[in-house]
C-alpha positions as CSV (number, residue, x, y, z in Angstrom):
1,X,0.0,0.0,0.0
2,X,1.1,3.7,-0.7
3,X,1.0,6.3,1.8
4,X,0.8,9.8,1.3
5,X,0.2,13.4,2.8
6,X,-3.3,15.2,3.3
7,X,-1.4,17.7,0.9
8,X,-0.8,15.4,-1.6
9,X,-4.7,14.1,-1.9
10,X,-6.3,14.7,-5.6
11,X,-9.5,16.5,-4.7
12,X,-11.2,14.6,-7.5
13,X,-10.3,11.5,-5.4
14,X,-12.4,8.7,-3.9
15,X,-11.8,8.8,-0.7
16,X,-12.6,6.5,2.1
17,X,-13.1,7.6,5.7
18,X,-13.0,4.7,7.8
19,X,-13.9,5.9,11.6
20,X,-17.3,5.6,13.2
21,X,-20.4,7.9,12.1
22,X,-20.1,9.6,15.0
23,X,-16.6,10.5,14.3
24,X,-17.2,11.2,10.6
25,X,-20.2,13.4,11.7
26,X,-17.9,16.3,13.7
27,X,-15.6,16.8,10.8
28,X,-14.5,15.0,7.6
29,X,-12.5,15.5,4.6
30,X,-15.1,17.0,1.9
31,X,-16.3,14.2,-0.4
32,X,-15.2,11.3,2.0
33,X,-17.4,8.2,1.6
34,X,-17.8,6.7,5.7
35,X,-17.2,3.3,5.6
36,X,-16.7,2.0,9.0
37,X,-13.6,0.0,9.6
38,X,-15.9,-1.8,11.7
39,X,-18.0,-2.6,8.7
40,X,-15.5,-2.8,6.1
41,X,-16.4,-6.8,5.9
42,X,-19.9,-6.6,5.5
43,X,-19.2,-3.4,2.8
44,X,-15.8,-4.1,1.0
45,X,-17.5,-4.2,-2.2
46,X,-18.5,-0.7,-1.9
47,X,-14.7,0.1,-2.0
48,X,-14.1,1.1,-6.6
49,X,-11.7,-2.1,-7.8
50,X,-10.8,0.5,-10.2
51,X,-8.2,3.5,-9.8
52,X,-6.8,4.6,-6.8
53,X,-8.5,4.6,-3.5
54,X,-7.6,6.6,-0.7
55,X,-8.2,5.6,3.1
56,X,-8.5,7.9,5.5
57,X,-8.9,7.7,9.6
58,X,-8.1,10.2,12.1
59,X,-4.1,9.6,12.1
60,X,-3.6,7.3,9.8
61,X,-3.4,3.6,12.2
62,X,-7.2,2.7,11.3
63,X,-6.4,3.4,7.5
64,X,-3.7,1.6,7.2
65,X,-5.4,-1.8,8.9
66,X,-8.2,-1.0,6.7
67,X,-5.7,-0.8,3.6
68,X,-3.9,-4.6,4.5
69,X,-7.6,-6.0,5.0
70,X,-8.8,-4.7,1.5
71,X,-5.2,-5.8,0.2
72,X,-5.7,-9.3,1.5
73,X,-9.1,-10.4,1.6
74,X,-10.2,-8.2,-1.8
75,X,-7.2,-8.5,-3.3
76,X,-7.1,-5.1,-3.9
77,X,-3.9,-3.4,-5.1
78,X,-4.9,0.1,-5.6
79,X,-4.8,1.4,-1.9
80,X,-3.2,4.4,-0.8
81,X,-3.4,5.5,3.0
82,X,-3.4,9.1,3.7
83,X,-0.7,9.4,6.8
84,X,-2.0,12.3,9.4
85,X,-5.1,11.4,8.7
86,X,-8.1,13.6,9.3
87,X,-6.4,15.4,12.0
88,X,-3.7,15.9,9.6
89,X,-6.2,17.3,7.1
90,X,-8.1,19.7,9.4
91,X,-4.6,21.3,10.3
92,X,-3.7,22.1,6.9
93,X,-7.1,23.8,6.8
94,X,-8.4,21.6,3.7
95,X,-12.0,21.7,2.7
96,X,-14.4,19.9,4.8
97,X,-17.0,18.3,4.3
């Protein structure tokens, strides 16, 4: 799995917030998709097979498990986990959603 910066985040990109609804509800990246890590199981065919995904959490641990579980029950190779997370993103002062 890549990793990169909130800064280096295309902002026509799907991205994947993987905390809990109550999380996701005070502040998220604008245009990230919740998807639970909690659910990501029951929901991992929601995640696009096709082009780059980008997970997001709120530092960048919950992402990252998120990314190996797609990588190795999905088979999924086009994973990228944003490092910093959404804390990361709120201090660069990127839109929100």
């Amino acid at each position: 799995m890549k990793h990169v910066t909130v800064h280096d985040v295309p902002s026509d990109a799907v991205l994947i917030d993987v905390r809990e609804p109550d999380e996701y509800a005070e502040a998220h990246a604008a245009g990230a998709i919740n998807i639970p890590l909690s659910t990501l199981p029951e929901r991992a065919d929601e995640v696009p097979a096709d082009g780059d995904v980008y997970l997001i959490c709120k530092a960048g641990g919950r992402s990252a498990k998120a990314g190996e579980y797609l990588e190795q029950s999905a088979g999924r190779a086009n994973l990228i986990n944003v490092d910093g997370g959404t804390d990361g993103w709120l201090a660069a002062g990127l839109p929100t959603g």
